[in-house]
FIDOSE-83222 format. One line per field, with one value per residue (C-alpha): x, y, z; residue number from 1. Coordinates in Angstrom, 3 decimals. Each point is the difference from the previous one (the first is absolute). Layout:
! residues N
px <- (X:...)
py <- (Y:...)
pz <- (Z:...)
num <- (NUM:...)
END
This chain:
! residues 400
px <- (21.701:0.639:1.388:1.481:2.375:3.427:1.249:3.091:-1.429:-3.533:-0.972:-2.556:2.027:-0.824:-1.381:2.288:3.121:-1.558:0.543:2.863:2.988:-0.087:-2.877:-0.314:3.379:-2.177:-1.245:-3.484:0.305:0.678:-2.764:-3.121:1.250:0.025:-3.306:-1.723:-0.044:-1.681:-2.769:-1.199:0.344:-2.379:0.472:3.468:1.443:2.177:3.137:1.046:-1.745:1.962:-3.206:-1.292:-3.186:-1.473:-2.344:0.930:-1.617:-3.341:0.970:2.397:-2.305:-2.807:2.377:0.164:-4.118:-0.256:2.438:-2.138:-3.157:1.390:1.463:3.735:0.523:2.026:4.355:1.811:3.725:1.715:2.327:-2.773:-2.384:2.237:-1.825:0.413:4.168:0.399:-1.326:2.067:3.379:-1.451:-0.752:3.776:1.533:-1.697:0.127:3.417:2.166:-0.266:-0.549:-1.135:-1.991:-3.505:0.126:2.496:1.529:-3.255:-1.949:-3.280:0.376:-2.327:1.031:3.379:0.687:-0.364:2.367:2.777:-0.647:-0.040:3.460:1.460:-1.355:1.458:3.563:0.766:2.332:0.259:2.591:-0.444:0.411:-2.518:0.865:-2.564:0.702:-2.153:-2.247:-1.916:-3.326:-0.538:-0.264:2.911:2.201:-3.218:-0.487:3.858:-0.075:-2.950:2.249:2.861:1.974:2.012:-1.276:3.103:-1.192:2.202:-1.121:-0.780:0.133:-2.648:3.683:0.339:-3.941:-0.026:1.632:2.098:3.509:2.298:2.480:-2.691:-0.997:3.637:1.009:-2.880:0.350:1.890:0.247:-3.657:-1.343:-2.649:-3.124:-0.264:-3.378:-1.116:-2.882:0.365:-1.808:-0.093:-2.467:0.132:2.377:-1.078:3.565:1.086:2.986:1.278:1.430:3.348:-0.883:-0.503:3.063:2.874:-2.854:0.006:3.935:-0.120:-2.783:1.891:3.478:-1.883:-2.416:-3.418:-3.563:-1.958:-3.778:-1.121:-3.057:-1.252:-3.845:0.173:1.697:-2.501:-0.003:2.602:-0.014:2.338:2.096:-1.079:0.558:3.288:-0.674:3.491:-0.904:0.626:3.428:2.450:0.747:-3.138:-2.414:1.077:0.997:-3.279:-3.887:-2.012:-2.606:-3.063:-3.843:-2.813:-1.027:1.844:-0.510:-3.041:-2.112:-0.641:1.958:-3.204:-0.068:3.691:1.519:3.401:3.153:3.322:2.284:3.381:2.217:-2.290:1.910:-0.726:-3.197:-0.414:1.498:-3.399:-2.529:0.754:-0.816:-2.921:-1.761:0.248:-1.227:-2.484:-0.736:-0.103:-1.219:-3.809:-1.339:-2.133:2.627:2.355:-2.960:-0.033:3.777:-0.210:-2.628:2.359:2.895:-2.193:-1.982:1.236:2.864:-1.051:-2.088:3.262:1.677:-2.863:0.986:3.614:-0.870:-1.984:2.593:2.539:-2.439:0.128:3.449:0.902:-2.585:1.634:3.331:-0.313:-2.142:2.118:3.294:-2.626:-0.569:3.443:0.360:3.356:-1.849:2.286:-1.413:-2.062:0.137:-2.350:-2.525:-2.498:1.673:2.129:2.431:0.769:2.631:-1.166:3.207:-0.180:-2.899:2.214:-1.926:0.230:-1.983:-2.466:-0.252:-1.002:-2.765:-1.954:-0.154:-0.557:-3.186:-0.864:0.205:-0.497:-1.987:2.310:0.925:3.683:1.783:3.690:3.209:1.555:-2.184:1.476:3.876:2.861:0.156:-3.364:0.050:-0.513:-2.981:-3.554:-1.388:-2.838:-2.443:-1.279:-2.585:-3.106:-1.735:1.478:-2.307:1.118:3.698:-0.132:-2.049:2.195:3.368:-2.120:-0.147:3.420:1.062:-2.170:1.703:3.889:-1.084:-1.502:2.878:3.111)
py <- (3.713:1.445:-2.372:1.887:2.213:-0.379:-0.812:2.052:3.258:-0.388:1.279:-1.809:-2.303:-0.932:-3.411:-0.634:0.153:-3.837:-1.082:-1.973:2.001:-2.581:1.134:3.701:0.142:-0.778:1.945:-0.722:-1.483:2.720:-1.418:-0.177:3.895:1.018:-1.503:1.368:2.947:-2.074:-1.279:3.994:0.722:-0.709:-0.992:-1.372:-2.441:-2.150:-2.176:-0.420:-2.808:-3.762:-1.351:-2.419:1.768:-3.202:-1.742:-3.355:-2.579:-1.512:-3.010:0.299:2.296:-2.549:-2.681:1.855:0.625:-3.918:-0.863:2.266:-1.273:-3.612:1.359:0.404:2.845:-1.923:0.471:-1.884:-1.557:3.012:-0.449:0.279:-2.746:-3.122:0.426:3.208:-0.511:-2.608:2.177:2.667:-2.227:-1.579:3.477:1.584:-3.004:-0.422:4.098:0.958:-3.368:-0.245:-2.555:-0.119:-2.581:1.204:-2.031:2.447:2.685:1.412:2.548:2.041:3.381:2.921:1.487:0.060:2.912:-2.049:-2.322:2.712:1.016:-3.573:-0.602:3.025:-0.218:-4.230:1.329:2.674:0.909:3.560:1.801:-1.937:1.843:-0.728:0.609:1.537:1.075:3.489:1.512:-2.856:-0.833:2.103:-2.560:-1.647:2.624:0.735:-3.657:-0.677:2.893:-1.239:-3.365:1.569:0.401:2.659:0.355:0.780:1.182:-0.917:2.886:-1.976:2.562:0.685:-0.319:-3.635:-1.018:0.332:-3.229:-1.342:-0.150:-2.263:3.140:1.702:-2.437:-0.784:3.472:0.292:-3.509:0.357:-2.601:1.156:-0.662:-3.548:0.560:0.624:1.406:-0.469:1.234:-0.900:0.510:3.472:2.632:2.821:-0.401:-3.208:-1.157:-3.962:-1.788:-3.194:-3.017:1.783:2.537:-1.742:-2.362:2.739:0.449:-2.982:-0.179:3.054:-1.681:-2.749:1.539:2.000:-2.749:2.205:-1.011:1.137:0.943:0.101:1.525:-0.915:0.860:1.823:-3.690:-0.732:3.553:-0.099:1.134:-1.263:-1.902:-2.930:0.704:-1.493:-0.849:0.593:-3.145:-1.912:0.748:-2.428:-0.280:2.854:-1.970:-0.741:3.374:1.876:0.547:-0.027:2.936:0.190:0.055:0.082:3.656:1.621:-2.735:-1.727:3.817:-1.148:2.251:0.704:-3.857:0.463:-3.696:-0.285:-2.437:-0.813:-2.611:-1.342:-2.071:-2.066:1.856:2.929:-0.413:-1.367:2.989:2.315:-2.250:0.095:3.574:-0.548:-2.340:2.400:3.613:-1.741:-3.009:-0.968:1.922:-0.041:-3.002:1.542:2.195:-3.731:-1.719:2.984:0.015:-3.966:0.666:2.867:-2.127:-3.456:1.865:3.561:0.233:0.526:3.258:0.929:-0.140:2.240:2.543:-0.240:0.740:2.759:1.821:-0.444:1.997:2.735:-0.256:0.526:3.031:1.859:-0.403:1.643:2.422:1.321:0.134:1.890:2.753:0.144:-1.659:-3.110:-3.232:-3.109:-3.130:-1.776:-4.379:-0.227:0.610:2.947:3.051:2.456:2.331:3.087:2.849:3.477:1.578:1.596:2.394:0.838:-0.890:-2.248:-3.355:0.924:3.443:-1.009:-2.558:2.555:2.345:-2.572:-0.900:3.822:0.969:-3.238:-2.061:-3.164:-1.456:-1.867:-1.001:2.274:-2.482:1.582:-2.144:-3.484:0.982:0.826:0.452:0.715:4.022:1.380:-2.687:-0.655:-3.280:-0.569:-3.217:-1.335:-2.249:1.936:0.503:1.066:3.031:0.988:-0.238:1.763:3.043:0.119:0.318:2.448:1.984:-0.820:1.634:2.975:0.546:-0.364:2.917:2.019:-0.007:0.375)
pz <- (38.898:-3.165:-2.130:-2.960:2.430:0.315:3.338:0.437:-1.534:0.670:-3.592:-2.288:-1.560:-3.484:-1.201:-2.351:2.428:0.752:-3.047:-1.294:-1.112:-3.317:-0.716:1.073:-2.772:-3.023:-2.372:-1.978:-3.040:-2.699:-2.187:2.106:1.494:-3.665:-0.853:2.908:-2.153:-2.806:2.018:0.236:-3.424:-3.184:-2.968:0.182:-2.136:2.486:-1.082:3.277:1.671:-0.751:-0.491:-2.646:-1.534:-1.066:2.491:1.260:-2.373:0.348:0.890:2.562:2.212:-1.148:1.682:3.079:0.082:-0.276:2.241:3.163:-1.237:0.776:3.227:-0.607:3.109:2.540:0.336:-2.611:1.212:1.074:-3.339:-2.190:-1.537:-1.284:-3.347:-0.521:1.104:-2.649:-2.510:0.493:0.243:-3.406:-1.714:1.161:-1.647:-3.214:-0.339:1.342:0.728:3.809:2.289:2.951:2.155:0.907:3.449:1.504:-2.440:-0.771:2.237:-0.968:1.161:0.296:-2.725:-1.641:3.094:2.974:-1.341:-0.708:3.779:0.858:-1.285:1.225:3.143:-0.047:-0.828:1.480:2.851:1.320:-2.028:-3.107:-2.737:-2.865:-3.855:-2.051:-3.770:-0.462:-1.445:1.330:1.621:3.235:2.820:-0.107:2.378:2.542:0.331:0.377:2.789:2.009:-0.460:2.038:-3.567:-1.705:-3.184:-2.559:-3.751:-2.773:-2.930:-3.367:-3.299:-3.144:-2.063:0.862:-0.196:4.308:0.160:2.995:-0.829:1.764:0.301:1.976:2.199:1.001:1.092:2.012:1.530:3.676:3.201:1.218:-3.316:0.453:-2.642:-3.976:-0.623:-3.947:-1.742:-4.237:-1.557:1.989:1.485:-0.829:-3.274:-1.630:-0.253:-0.232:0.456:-2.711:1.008:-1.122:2.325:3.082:-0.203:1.094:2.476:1.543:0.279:2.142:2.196:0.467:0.547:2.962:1.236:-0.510:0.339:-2.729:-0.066:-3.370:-0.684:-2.694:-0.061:-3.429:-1.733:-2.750:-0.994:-2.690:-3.120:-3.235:2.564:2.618:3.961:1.614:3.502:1.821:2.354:-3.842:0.007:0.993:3.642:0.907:1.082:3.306:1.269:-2.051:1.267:-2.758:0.453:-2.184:-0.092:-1.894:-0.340:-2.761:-2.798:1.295:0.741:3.519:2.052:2.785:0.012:1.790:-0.753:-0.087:0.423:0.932:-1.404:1.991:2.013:2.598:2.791:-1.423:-0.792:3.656:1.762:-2.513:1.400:3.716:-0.494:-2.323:2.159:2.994:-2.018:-2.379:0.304:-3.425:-3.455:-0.492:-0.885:-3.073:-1.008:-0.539:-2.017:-2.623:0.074:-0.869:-2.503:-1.756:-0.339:-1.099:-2.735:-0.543:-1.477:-3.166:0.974:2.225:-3.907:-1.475:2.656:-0.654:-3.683:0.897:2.411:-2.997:-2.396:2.683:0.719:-3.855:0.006:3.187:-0.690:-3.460:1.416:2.192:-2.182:-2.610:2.078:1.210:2.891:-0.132:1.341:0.428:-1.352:2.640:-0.437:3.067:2.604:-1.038:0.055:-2.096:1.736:-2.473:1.054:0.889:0.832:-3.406:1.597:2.711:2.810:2.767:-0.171:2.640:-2.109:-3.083:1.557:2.330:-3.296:-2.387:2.494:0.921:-3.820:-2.340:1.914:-0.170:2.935:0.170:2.932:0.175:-0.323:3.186:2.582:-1.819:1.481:-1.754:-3.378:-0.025:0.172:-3.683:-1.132:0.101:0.682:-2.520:0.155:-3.190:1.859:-1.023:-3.932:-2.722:-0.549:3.432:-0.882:-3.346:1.818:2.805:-2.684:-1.575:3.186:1.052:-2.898:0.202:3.452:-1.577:-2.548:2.711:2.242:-2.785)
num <- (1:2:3:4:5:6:7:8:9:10:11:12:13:14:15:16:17:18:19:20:21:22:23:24:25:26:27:28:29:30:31:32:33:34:35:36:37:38:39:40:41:42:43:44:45:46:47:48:49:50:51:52:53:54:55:56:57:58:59:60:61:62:63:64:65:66:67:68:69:70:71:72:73:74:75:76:77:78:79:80:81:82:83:84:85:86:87:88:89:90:91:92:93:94:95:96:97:98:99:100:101:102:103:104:105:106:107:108:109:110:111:112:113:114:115:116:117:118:119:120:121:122:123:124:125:126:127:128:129:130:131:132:133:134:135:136:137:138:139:140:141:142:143:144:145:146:147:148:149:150:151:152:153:154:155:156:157:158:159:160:161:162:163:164:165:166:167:168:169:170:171:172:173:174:175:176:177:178:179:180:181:182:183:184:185:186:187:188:189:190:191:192:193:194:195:196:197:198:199:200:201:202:203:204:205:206:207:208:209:210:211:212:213:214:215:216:217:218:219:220:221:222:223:224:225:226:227:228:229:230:231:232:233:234:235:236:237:238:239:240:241:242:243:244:245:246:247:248:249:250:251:252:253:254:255:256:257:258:259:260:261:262:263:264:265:266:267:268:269:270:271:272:273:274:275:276:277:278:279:280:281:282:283:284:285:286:287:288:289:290:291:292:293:294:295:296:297:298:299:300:301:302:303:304:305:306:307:308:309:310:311:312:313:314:315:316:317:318:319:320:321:322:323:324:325:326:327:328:329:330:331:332:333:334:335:336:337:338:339:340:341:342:343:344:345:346:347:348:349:350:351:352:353:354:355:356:357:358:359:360:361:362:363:364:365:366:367:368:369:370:371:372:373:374:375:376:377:378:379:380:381:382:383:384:385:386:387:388:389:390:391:392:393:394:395:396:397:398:399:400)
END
């Protein structure tokens, strides 16, 4: 019997008509297609990676070498190790003014991405429509399809500093509409939102009864300005999941430790379908996250300092050789404007890599709004950055 025929034709039939119509629908991510082409080529400077380039400190991988010498490799509680729960309720509050109780609000996560799928996969109902302000980080609408969802983007613009605007998210609200999906500070454009910004906010979540994801991996990445959780605002808490992790500030994004803050039911509905995919996080991977948040946070600060330098040194680089570059408050990357060149997003990267060696990631695979920029990481040296601006530039004369 030949399995791969199709039994009405008899023709080969292809292995991919088995697969789930979900998933046959989505595309690759935009980034890892583009950098495929990176991988082959030499002597690139990349800025596209959202990678810390520092290495995770001594003593939080020297923590985790201790901990398998004395034998730590068995499960921990499926929610993550009680120790490491309470410090993560402790840190949120002291740092950003929420509380929640590590017994039952508080679930380690495989990274800050299995707990986005987690609560998407908790909430939603086939048809649900799921809000997600764009440009923004490029999982959030495959996950919400393999969910069952219908992801709807509501465009953000460079002119107001990519910030959601209660005006937006109303028109785009209708009787389908279940999930807000947040990400301030924001990949790719580095914007944040104040508490003045995220009070018309809430009204609208209320009025409509959302559910709000907030992810909010890129938090102690601020700069000038301190990070407003939106589960801080009055009334949020309740009706807001809490994503974050320990990659972007900490430099441990191979370690993949994450969380998820919420309402006990909530936070109930993410483990049931934790504890049956994986079990729990790995045990080593939760003793270094313990040991980051009990003695790093001072190195966490020396990064944050650092990024800042390079955030200062990008921006102006690119508005001196003619490119306009809003004013990123967070995360690790700048998003200049290319439309002045003429060409598409997508464009203007492959040439940029094919003729000055610099590889950045084209706005158009972050969603609307996204289609005349460049995302640009600042996570790697200086000497890097100032030679890649140098070729960047080289590139804009070349081209006029």
């Amino acid at each position: 019997m030949i399995v791969n025929q199709d039994q009405t034709t008899g023709e080969p039939k292809s292995m991919e008509s088995y697969l789930s119509p979900l998933v046959r629908g989505i595309q690759p991510s935009g980034i890892r297609k583009f950098f495929d082409l990176v991988s082959a080529s030499k002597d690139i400077i990349t800025l596209g990676v959202g990678e810390p380039d520092f290495i995770t400190p001594w003593h939080v991988r020297e923590a985790c070498v201790y901990s398998l010498e004395r034998g730590y490799t068995r499960y921990t509680s499926n929610s993550g190790m009680p120790e490491l729960r309470e410090a993560i309720a402790a840190y949120l509050e002291n740092e950003f003014k929420t509380s929640y109780d590590p017994k039952d609000e508080v679930l380690v996560t495989v990274g800050g991405s299995e707990a986005i799928d987690l609560a998407l996969r908790a909430l939603i109902a086939p048809g649900d429509e799921i809000l997600i302000p764009e440009p923004c980080y490029i999982s959030y609408s495959p996950i919400t399809a393999i969910g069952g969802g219908v992801p709807v983007g509501i465009e953000t613009f460079a002119e107001n500093n990519f910030k959601l605007t209660a005006e937006a998210l109303e028109k785009s609200i209708t009787p389908r509409s279940k999930i807000l999906i947040l990400c301030y500070p924001s990949n790719p454009t580095g914007a944040i939102m104040t508490y003045e910004d995220w009070l018309p906010i809430a009204k609208v979540v209320e009025k409509h009864d959302l559910i709000v994801i907030s992810d909010e991996i890129y938090a102690e990445l601020t700069y000038g300005t301190k990070h407003v959780s939106f589960a801080s605002i009055p009334g949020m808490k309740d009706r807001t999941i809490l994503v974050s992790g320990f990659s972007k500030a900490f430099a441990m994004t191979g370690w993949r430790m994450g969380y998820a803050c919420g309402h006990p039911d909530l936070i109930s509905a993410m483990l049931k379908i934790h504890q049956y995919t994986v079990m729990c996080a790995p045990v080593m991977g939760q003793v270094a996250a313990l040991e980051a948040l009990t003695n790093g946070l001072e190195e966490k600060d020396k990064m944050v300092e650092s990024y800042n330098r390079r955030r200062r040194l990008i921006v102006d680089g690119f508005r001196s050789i003619g490119l306009e570059c809003h004013e990123p408050q967070g995360a690790f990357y700048a998003f200049p404007s290319i439309s002045s060149t003429g060409l598409t997003s997508e464009e203007f990267a492959q040439q940029l890599l094919v003729e000055g060696r610099v590889a950045a990631v084209p706005g158009s695979v972050f969603g609307l709004g996204g289609e005349g920029f460049i995302r640009c990481s600042y996570a790697t040296s200086v000497a890097q950055l100032s030679e890649a601006l140098e070729r960047i530039g080289s590139f804009l004369h070349k081209i006029k």
